[in-house]
C-alpha positions as CSV (number, residue, x, y, z in Angstrom):
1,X,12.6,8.2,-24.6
2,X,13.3,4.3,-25.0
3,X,10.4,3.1,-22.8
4,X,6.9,2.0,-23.8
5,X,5.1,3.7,-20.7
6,X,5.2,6.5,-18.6
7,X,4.9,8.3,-15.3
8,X,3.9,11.4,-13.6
9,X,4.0,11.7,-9.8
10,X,1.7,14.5,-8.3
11,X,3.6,15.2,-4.9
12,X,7.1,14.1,-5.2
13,X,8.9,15.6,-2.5
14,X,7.5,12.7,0.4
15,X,8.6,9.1,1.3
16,X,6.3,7.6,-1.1
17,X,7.5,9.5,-4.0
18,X,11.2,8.9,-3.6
19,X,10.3,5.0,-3.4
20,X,8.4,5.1,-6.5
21,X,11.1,7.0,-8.2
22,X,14.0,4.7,-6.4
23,X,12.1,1.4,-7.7
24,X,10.9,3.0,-11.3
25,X,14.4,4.2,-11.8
26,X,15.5,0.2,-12.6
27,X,12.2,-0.6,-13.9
28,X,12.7,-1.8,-17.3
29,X,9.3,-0.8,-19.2
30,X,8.4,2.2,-17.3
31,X,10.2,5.5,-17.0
32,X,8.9,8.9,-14.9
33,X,8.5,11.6,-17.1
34,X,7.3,14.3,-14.5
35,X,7.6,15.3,-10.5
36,X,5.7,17.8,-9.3
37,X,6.6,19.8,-5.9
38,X,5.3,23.1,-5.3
39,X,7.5,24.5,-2.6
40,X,10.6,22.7,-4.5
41,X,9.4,23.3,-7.9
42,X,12.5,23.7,-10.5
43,X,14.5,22.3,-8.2
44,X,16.3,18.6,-8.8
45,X,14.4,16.0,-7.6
46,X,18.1,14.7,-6.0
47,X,18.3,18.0,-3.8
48,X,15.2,16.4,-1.8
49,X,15.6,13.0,-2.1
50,X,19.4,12.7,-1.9
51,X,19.8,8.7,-2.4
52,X,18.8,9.3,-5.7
53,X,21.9,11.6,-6.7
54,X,23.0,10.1,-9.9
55,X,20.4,8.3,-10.7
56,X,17.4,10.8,-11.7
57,X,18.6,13.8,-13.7
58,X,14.7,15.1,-13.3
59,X,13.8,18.4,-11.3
60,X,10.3,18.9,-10.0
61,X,7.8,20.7,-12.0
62,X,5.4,23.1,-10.7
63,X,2.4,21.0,-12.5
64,X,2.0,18.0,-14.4
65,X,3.3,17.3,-17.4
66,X,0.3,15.9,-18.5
67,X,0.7,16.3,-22.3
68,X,4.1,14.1,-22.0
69,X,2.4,11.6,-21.0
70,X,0.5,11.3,-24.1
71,X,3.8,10.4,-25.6
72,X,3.7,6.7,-23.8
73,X,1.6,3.9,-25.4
74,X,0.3,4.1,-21.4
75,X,0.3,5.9,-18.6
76,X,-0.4,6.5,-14.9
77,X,-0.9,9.8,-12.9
78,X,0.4,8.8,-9.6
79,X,-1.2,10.8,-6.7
80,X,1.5,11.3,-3.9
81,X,-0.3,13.9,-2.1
82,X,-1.4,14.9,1.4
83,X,-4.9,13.4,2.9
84,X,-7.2,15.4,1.3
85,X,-6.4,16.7,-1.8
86,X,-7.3,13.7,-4.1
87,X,-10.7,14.1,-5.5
88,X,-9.5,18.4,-6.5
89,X,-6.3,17.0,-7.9
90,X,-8.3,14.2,-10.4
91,X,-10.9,16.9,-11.2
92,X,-8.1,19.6,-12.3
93,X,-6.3,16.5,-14.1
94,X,-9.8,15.5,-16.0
95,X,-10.5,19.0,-16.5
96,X,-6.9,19.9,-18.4
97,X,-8.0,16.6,-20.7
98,X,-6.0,14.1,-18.9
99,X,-5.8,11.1,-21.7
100,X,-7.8,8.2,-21.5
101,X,-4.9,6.1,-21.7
102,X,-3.3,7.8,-18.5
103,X,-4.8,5.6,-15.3
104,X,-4.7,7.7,-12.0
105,X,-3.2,5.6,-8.6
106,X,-4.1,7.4,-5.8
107,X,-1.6,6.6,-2.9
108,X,-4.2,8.7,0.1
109,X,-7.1,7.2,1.7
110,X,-9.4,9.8,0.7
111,X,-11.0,7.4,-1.9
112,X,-10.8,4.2,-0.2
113,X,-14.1,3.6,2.2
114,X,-17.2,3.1,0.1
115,X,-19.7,3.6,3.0
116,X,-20.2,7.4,3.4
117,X,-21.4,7.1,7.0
118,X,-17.8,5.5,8.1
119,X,-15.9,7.9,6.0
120,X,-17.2,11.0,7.5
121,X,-16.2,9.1,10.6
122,X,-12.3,8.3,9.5
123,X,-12.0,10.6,7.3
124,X,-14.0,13.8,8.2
125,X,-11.7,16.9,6.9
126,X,-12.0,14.8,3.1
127,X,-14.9,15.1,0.8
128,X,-16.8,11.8,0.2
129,X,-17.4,12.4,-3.9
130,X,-19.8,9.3,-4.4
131,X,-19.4,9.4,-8.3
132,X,-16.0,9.3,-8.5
133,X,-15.6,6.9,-5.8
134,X,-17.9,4.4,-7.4
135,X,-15.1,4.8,-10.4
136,X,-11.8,3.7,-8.1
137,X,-10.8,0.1,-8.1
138,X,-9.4,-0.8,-4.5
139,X,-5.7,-1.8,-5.4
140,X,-5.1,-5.0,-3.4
141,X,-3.7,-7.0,-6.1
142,X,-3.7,-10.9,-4.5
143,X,-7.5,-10.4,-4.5
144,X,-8.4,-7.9,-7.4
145,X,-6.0,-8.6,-10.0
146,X,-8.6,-8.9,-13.1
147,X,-10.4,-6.1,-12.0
148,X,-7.0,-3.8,-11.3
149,X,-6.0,-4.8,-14.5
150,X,-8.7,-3.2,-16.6
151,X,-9.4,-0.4,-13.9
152,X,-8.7,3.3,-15.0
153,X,-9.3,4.8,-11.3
154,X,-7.2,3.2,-8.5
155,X,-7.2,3.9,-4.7
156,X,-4.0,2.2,-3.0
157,X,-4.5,0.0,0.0
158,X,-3.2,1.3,3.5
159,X,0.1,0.1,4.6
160,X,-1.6,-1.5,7.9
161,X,-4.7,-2.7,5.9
162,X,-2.4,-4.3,3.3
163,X,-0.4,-6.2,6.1
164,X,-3.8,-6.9,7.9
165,X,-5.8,-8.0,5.1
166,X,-3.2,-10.2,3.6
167,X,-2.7,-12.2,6.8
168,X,-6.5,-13.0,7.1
169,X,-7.9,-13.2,3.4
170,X,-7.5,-17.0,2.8
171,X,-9.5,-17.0,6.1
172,X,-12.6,-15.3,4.7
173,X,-14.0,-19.2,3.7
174,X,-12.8,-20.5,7.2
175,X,-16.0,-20.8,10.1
176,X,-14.4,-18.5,12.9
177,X,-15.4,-18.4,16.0
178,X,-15.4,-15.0,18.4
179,X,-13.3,-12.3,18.1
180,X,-10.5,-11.8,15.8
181,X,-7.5,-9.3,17.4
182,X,-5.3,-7.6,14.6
183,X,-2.3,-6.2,16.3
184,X,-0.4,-3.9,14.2
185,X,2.8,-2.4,14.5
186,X,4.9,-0.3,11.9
187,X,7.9,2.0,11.7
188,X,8.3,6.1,11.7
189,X,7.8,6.5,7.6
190,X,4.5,5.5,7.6
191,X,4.1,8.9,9.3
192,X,5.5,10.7,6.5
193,X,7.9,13.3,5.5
194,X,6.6,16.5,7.8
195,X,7.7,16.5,11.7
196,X,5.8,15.3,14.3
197,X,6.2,15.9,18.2
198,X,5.2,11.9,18.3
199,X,7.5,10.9,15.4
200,X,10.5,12.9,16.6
201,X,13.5,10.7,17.2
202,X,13.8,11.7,20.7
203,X,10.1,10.2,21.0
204,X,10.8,7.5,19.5
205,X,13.9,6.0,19.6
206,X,13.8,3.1,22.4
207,X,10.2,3.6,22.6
208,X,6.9,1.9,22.2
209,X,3.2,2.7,22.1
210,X,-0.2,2.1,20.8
211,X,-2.1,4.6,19.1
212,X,-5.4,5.4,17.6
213,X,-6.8,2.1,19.5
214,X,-10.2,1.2,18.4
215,X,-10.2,4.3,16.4
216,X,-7.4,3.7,13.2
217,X,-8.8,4.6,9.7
218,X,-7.5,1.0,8.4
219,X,-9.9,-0.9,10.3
220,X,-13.1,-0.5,8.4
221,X,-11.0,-0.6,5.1
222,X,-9.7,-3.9,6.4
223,X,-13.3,-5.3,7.4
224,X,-14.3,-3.8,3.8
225,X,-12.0,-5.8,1.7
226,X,-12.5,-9.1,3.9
227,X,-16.3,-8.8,3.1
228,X,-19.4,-9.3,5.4
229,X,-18.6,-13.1,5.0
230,X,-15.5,-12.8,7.5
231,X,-16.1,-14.1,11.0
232,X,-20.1,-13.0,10.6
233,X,-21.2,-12.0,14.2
234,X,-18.1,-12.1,15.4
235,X,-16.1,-9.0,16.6
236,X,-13.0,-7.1,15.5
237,X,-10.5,-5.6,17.3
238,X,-7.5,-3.5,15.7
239,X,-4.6,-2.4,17.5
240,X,-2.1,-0.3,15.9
241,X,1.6,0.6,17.5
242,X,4.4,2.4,16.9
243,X,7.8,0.9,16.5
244,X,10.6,2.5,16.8
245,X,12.2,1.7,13.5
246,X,12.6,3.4,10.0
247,X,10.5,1.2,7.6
248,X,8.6,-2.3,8.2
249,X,4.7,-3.4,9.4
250,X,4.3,-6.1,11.6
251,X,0.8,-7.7,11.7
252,X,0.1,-10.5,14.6
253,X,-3.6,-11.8,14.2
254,X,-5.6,-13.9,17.0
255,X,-8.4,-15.7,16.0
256,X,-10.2,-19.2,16.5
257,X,-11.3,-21.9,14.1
258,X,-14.6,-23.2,15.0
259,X,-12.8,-26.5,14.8
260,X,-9.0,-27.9,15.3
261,X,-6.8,-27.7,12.8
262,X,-3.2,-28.4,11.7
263,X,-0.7,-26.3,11.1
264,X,0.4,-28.2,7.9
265,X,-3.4,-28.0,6.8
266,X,-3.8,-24.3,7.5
267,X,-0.4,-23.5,5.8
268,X,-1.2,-25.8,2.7
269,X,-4.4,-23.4,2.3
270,X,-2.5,-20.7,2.4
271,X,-0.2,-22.0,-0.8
272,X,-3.1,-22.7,-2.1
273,X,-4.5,-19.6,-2.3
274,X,-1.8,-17.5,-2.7
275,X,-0.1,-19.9,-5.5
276,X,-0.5,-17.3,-7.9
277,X,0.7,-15.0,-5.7
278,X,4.4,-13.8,-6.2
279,X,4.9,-11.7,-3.5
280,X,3.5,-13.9,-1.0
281,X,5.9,-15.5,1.0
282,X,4.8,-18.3,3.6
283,X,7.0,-18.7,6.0
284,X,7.7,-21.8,8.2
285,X,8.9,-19.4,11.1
286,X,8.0,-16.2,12.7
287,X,8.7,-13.4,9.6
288,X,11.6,-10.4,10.5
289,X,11.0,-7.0,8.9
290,X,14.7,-7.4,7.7
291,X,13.3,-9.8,5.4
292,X,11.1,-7.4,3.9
293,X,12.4,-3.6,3.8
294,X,12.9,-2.7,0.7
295,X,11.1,-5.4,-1.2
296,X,7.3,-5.8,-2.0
297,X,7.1,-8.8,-0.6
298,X,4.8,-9.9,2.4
299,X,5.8,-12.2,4.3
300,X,3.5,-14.9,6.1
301,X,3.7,-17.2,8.8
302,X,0.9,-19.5,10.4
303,X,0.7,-21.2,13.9
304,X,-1.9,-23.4,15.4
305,X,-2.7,-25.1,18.4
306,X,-6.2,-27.0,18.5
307,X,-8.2,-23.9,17.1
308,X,-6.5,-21.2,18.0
309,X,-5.0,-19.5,15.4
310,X,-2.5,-17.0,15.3
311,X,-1.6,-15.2,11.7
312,X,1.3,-13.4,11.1
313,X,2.8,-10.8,8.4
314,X,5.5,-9.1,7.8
315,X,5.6,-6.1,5.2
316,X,7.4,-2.8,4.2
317,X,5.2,0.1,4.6
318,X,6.8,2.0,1.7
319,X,7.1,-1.1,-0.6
320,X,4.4,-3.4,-0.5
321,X,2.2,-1.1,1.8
322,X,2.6,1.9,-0.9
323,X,4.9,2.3,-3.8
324,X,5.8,-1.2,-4.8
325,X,2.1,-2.3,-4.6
326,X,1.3,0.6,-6.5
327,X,3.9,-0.5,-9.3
328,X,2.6,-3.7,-9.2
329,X,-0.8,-2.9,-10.0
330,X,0.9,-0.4,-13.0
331,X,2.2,-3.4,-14.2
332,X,-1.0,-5.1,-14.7
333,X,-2.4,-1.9,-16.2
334,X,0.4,-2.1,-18.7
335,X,-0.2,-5.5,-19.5
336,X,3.2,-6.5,-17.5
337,X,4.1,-9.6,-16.2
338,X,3.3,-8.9,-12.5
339,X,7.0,-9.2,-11.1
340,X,8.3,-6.6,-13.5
341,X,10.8,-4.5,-12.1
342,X,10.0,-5.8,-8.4
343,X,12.2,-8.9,-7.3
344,X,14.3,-7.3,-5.5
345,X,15.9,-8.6,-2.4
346,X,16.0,-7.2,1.0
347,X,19.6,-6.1,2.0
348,X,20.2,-9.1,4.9
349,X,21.5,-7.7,7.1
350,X,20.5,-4.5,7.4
């Protein structure tokens, strides 16, 4: 063991997991010391996630190696699991005397909404634990990084909310005017590992559709982390679709300034608030997913004509909307130089 800290994934067989483990195999301070998989348990890790072949010698455990991590300086717990099974999963963890130098990340939305009225609504087959909920830092990094960094509990942003959010946060101090339209679209992963008749590449494949219109679980996380200060007594419409791609979020937003505006002024306020951004990319034309897959960067473009306003972003769903965000905020846990283990291009072409 040459590396200061350490790694266990809870739920390794999905998408999620096997970008984690792809990024965190070239990481150069962090190393994963356990995968768990029921159904594939003792099994290698490479038998599920087969682009990994030669590069992770590690087979999936049954449980946790929770006393390895106590080996590391620091530590996270990464929860890869099913909606759900979050809050039974940190309790067993606690329970078994999980360290207090091992953080938990929690990749689910089960932990995300604050207000218990809305997550009974999104989220009605989860729990809504109050206690431990008031413990989880949401894990946006551009707009929580001093908090993320000293946080123990983390619940990871949805991919759609990150891409939404993103694209509208240096708007939160703008006077809007009306409604503000988010319209979302993002590729078959997102979905997850397990079949779905909708997800089938038969369904798919030179396809497209909206789903879950007015009725997506990202929407009150995205009004959540924009605050009550966003477009107050204006309305919010989000519209998610389905893309018939592998990876990738696309996030156009419509909104209107209550007055005209540039486009050099509106993208200069953008640098300016993302200047300490490193994943933030603005963009002088429209941003292309190829850009993105299989980075964590989001890229952002902004166009203007008189006041009307149109925002958009360009992420991967399993990079910046999941395990590359989720690395990044490790690496401020760690005390890491943000970047760490993360610049990586996308492949261009793909």
């Amino acid at each position: 063991m040459n590396k200061r800290f350490g790694v266990a994934i809870l739920g390794g067989s999905g998408y999620g997991a096997g970008e984690l483990l792809r990024i965190l195999s070239m990481h150069p301070d962090i190393e994963v010391c356990s995968v768990t998989s029921r159904s594939h348990a003792g099994k290698p890790v490479s038998s599920i996630h087969s682009h990994l072949k030669g590069i992770t010698s590690l087979n999936f455990d049954k449980a946790p190696q929770l006393t390895t991590l106590k080996r590391y300086e620091r530590s996270v717990l990464v929860l890869a699991m099913p909606t759900g099974l979050a809050v039974s999963a940190i309790e067993t963890a606690l329970a078994q005397g999980l360290s207090e130098n091992t953080s938990v990340i929690d990749l689910s939305g089960d932990l995300r909404l604050r207000d218990a009225a809305q997550h009974q609504q999104f989220y009605p087959e989860v729990e809504f634990s109050a206690e431990l909920r008031a413990s989880f830092t949401y894990g946006l990094t551009e707009l929580s990084r001093r908090e993320i960094s000293h946080a123990r509990f983390i619940t990871n942003p949805g991919c759609l909310a990150s891409a939404a959010i993103l694209a509208l946060a240096p708007l939160v101090s703008k006077p809007l005017t009306g409604q503000v339209v988010v319209d979302a679209k993002t590729g078959t992963s997102g979905a997850g590992r397990e079949l779905q008749a909708s997800m089938h590449h038969p369904s798919r494949t030179a396809d497209f559709t909206a789903y879950k219109t007015l009725q997506h679980r990202h929407e009150p996380e995205i009004l959540q982390a924009l605050g009550p200060s966003f477009n107050p007594g204006g309305s919010f419409i989000f519209s998610p679709h389905l893309l018939p791609v592998s990876r990738g979020i696309f996030v156009s937003a419509y909104l209107s300034l209550t007055e005209s505006c540039s486009a050099e002024a509106l993208t200069q306020h953008y640098h300016n608030f993302y200047a300490d951004s490193p994943f933030i990319r603005l963009r002088d034309t429209p941003p292309r997913l190829a850009d993105v897959v299989g980075t964590n960067f989001c890229d952002i473009a902004v166009t203007v004509r008189g006041n009307q306003v149109v925002i958009m972003s360009a992420i991967d769903n399993l990079g910046k909307g999941m395990a590359g965000q989720a690395i990044q905020n490790m690496n401020l846990l760690f005390g890491l130089p943000e970047k760490t283990g993360l610049m990586t291009p996308a492949l261009g072409p793909v």
